[in-house]
N, C-alpha and C positions, 0 to 999 in steps of 0.2 A: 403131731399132737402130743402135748404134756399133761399128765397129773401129778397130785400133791394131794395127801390126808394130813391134816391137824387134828390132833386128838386132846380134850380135857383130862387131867390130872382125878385121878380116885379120888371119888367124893363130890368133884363138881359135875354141876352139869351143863347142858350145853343152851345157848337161849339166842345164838347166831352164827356166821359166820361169813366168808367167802371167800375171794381170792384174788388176786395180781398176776400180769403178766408184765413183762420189760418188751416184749417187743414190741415196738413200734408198729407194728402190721399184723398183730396177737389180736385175740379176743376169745373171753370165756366162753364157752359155753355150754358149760354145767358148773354149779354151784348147789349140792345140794347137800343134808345131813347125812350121816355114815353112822354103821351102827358098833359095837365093838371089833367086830370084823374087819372093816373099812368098808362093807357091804351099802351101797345105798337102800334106803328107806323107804319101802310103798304101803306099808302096815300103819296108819295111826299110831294103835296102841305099843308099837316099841320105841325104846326109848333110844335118843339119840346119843352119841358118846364122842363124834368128832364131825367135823366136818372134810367133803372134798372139794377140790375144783379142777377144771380141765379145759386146755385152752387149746388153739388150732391160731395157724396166720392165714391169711387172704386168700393164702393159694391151697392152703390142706381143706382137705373134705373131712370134716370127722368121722366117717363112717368109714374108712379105708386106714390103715396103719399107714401111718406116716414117720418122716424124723421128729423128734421130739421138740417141743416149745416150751421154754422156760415158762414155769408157773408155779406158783406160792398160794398154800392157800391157810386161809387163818381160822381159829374157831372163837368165840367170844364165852367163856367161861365165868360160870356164878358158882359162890357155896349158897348151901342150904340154910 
């Protein structure tokens, strides 16, 4: 399993995001907003500041620590 945080530059904020994997036998599965921390999100009211993603291949369970899988993940940034 792989992660990656994208985080928006001071000032912007954040209004999408997600993420990539190069392996050919990868697949996300999480994509969601992070908050300054890099903490994911379960609150409505906070505000989002990056985004993460987190991917697994065919054979990893994501529930169990595995080798790591390449993953990118992007945020989509607006100013005010």
């Amino acid at each position: 399993m792989g992660s990656d945080i994208a985080f928006c530059q001071p000032g912007e904020r954040v209004v999408g995001g997600g993420g990539f994997t190069p392996d050919l036998n990868g697949y996300l599965w999480n994509s969601s907003p992070v908050d300054a921390a890099g903490e994911l999100i379960f609150d409505e009211g906070t505000q989002p500041r990056g985004w993460a993603a987190s991917a697994v291949t065919d054979e990893e369970d994501p529930a169990v620590e595995d080798p790591p899988t390449d993953v990118l993940a992007y945020v989509i940034c607006a100013t005010p």
